[in-house]
Backbone as a ProteinNet text record, in pm:
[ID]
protein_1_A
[PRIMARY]
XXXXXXXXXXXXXXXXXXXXXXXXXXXXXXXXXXXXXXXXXXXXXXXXXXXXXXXXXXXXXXXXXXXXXXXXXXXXXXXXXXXXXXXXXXXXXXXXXXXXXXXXXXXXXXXXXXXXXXX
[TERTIARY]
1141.7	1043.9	1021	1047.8	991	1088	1254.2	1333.8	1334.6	1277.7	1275	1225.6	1004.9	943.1	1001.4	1118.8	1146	1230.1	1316.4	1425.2	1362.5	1260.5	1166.7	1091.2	1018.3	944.2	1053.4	1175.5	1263	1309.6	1354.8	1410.8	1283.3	1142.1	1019.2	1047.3	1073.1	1055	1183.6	1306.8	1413.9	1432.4	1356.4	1358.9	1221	1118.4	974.8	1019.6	1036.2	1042.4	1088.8	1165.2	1269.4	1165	1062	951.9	871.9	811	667	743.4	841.8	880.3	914.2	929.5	978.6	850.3	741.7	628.8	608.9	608.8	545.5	604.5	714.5	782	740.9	751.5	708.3	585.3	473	373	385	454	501.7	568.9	684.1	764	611.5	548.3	459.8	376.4	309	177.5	280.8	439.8	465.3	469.2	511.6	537	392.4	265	147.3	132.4	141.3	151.8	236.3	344.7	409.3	382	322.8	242.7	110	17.5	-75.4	-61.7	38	79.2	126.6	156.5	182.7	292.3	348.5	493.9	442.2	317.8	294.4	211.5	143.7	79.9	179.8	222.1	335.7	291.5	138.3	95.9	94.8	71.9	89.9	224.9	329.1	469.4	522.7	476.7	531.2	504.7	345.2	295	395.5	409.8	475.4	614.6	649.4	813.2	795.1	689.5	731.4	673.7	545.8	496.2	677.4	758.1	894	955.7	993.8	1102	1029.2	949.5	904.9	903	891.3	936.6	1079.7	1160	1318.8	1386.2	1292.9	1334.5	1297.4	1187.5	1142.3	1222.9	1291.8	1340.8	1470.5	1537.7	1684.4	1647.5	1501.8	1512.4	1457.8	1404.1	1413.1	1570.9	1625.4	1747.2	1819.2	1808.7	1846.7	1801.1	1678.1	1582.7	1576.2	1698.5	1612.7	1779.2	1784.5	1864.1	1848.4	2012.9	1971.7	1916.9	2000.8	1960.9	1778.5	1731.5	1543.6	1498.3	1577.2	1486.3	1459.3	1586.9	1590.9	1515.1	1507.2	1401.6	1285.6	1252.1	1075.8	1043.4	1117	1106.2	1085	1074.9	1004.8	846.5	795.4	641.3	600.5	665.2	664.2	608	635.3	643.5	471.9	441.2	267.2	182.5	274.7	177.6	157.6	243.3	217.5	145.6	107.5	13.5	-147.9	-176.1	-285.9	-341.6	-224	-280.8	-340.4	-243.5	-205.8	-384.7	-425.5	-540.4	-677.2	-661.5	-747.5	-731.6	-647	-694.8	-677.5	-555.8	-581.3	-644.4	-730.7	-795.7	-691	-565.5	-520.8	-541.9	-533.6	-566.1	-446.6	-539.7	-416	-412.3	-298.2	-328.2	-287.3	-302.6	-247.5	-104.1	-37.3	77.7	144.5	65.2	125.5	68.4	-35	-98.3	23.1	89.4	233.8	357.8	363.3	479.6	501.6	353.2	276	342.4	285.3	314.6	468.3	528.7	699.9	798.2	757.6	799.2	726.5	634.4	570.7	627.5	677.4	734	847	952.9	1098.5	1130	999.4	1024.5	1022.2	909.7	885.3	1028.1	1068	1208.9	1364.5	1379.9	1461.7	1462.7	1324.3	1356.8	1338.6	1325.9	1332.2	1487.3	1552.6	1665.9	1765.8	1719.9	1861.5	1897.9	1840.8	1882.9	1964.7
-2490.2	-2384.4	-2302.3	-2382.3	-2293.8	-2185.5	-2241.5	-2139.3	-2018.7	-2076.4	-1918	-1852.9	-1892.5	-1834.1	-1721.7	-1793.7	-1748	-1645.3	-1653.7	-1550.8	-1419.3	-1458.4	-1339.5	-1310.6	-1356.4	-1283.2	-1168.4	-1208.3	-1176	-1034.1	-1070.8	-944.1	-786.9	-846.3	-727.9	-677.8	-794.5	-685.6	-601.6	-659.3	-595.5	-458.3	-430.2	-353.6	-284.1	-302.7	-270.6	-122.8	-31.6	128.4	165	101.6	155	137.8	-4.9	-11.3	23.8	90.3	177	291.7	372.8	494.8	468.8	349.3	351.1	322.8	230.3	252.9	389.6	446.9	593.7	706.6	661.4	763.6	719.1	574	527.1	597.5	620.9	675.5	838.2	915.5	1006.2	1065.3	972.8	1003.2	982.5	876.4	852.2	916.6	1005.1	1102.6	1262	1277.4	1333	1343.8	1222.9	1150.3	1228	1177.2	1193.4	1383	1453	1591.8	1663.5	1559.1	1653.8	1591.6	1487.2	1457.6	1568.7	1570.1	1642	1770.9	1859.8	1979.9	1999	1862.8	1876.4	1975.9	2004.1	2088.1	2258.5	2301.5	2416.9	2458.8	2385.4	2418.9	2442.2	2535.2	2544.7	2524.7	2579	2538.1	2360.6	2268	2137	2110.9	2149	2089.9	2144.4	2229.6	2315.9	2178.3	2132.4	2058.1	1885.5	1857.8	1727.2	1737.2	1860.8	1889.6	1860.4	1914.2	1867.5	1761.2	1650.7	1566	1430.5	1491.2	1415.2	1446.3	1567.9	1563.5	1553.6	1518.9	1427.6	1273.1	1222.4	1105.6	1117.8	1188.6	1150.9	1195.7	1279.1	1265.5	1171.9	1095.6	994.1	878.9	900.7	777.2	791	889.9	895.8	852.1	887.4	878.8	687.5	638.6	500.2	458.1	480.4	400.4	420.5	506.8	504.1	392.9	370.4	265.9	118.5	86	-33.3	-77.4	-217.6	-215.9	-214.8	-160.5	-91.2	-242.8	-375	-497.9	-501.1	-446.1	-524.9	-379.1	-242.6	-146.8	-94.4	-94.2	-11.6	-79.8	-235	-309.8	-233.2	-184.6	-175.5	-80.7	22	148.5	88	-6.6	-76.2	-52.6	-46.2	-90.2	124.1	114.7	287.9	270.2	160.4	127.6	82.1	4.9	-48.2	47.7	125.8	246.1	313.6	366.7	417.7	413.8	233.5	181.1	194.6	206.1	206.8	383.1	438.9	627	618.5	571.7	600.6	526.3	450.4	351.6	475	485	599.2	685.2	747.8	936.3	943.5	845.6	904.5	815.6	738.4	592	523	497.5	443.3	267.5	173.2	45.1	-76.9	-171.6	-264.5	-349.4	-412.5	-531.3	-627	-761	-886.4	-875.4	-839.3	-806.6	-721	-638.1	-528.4	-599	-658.8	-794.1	-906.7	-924.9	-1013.6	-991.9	-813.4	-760.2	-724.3	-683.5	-629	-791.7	-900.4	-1006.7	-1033.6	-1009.6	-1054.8	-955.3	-782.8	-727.6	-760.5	-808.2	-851.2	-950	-1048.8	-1189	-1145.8	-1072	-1072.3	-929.2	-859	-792.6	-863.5	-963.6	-1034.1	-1095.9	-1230.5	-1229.4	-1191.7	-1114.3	-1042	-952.7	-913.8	-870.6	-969.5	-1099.8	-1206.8	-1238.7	-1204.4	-1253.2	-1200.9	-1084.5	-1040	-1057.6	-1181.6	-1233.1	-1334.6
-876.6	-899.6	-771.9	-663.1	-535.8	-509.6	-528.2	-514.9	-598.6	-699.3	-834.3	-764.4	-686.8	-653.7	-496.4	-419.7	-308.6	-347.9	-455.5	-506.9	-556.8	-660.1	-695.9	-623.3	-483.3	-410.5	-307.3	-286.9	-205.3	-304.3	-409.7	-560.3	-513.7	-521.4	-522.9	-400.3	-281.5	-125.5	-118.8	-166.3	-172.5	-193	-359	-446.1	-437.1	-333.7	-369.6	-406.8	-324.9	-333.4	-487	-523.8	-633.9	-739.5	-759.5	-870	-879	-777.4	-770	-830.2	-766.6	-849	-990.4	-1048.2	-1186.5	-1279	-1185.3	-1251.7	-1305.2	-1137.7	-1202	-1315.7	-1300.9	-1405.3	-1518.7	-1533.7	-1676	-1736.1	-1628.9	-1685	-1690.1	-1600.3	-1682.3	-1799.9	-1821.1	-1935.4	-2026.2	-2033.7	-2126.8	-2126.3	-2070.7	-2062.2	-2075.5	-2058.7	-2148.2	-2272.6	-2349.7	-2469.2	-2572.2	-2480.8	-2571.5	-2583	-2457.8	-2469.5	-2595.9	-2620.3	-2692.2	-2842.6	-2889.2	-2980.3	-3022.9	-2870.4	-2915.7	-2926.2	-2914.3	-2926	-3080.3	-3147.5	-3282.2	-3329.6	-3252.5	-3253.4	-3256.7	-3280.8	-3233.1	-3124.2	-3041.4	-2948.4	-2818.1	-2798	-2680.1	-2524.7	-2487.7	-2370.4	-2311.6	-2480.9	-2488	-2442.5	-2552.5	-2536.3	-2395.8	-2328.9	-2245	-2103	-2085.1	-2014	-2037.1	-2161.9	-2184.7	-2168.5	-2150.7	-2075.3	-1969	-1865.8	-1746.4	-1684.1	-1743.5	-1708.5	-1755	-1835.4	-1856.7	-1770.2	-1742.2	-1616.1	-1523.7	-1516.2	-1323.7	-1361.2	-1458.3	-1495	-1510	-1536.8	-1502.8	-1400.5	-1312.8	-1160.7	-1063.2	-1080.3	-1057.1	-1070.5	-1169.7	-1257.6	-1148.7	-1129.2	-1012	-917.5	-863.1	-686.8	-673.3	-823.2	-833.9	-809.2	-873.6	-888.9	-755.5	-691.3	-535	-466.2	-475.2	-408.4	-410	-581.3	-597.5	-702	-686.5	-813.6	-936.7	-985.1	-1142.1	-1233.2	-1205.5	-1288.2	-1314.1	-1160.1	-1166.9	-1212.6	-1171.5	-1145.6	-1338.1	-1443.6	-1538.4	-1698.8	-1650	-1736	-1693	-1613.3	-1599.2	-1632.5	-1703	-1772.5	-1923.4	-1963.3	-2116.3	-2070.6	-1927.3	-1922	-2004.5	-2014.7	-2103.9	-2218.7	-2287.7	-2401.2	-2386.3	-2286.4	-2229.8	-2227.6	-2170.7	-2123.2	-2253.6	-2319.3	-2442.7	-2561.3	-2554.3	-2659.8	-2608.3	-2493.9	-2416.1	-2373.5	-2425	-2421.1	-2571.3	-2668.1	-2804.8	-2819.3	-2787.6	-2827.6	-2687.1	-2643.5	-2535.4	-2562	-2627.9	-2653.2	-2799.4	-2850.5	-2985.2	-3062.5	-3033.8	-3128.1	-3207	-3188.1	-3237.8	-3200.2	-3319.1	-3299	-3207.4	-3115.1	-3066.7	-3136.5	-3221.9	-3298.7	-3253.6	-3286.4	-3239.5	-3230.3	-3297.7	-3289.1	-3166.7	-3153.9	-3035.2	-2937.1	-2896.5	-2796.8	-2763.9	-2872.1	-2846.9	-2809.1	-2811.9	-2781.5	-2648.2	-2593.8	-2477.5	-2369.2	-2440.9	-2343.6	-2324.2	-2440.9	-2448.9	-2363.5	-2321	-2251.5	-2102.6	-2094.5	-1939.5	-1905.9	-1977.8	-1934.7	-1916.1	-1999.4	-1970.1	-1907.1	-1826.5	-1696.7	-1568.9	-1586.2	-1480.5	-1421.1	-1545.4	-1554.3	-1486.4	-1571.5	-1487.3	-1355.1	-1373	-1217.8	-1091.7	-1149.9	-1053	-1035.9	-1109	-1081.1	-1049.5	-934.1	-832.4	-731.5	-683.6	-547.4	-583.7
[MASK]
+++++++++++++++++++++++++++++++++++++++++++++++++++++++++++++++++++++++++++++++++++++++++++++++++++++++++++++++++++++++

C-alpha cells in the first residue's frame, strides 16, 4: 500500500501543471456546455458566449497535455461530466439522484486510479 501511495503521490507532482489546466478546461467546456443549452438554439449572444467559454476549454485542454501525461492527464476530462451535473442541478434545478451520486463516485475512484498509475 505504501508504494501505491509513493507512486501516486510521485504521478500528481510529476503531472501537477498538466491537471490543474485540465481541471480548468473541464469547467469550461462545461460552463460552455450549459451556455449553449441556455441559449436554446436561438439566443445567439448565449451560444456565441458558450463558443468561447469551449474553446478556452480546448485550448486549455492542449497546453494540459504539454504539461502532464496523456495516460493521468485525459481521464480527468470525465470530471466534465461532475461538473456538469452540479451546473445542471444550480442553474437549471435539475435533480441529483442516487444514481448520478453513484456515478459521481465511480468516475472519482477510477480518476483517482489511474492517474496513480504512471509512475
Amino acid at each position: 500500500m505504501q508504494e501505491f501511495l509513493n507512486k501516486f503521490t510521485l504521478s500528481i507532482k510529476n503531472n501537477l501543471k498538466g491537471i490543474i489546466l485540465i481541471l480548468i478546461a473541464s469547467i469550461f467546456t462545461a460552463v460552455g456546455q450549459l451556455f449553449w443549452k441556455l441559449s436554446n438554439g436561438t439566443n445567439i449572444m448565449l451560444l456565441l458566449i458558450g463558443f468561447m467559454c469551449y474553446g478556452l476549454g480546448a485550448v486549455l485542454m492542449i497546453l494540459a497535455f504539454r504539461y502532464g501525461s496523456l495516460s493521468v492527464i485525459h481521464p480527468m476530462l470525465s470530471f466534465g461530466y461532475i461538473i456538469a451535473i452540479f451546473l445542471g442541478t444550480a442553474v437549471l434545478n435539475e435533480q441529483i439522484t442516487p444514481l448520478k451520486l453513484i456515478a459521481i463516485a465511480i468516475i472519482m475512484i477510477g480518476v483517482v486510479l489511474i492517474g496513480g498509475g504512471d509512475v
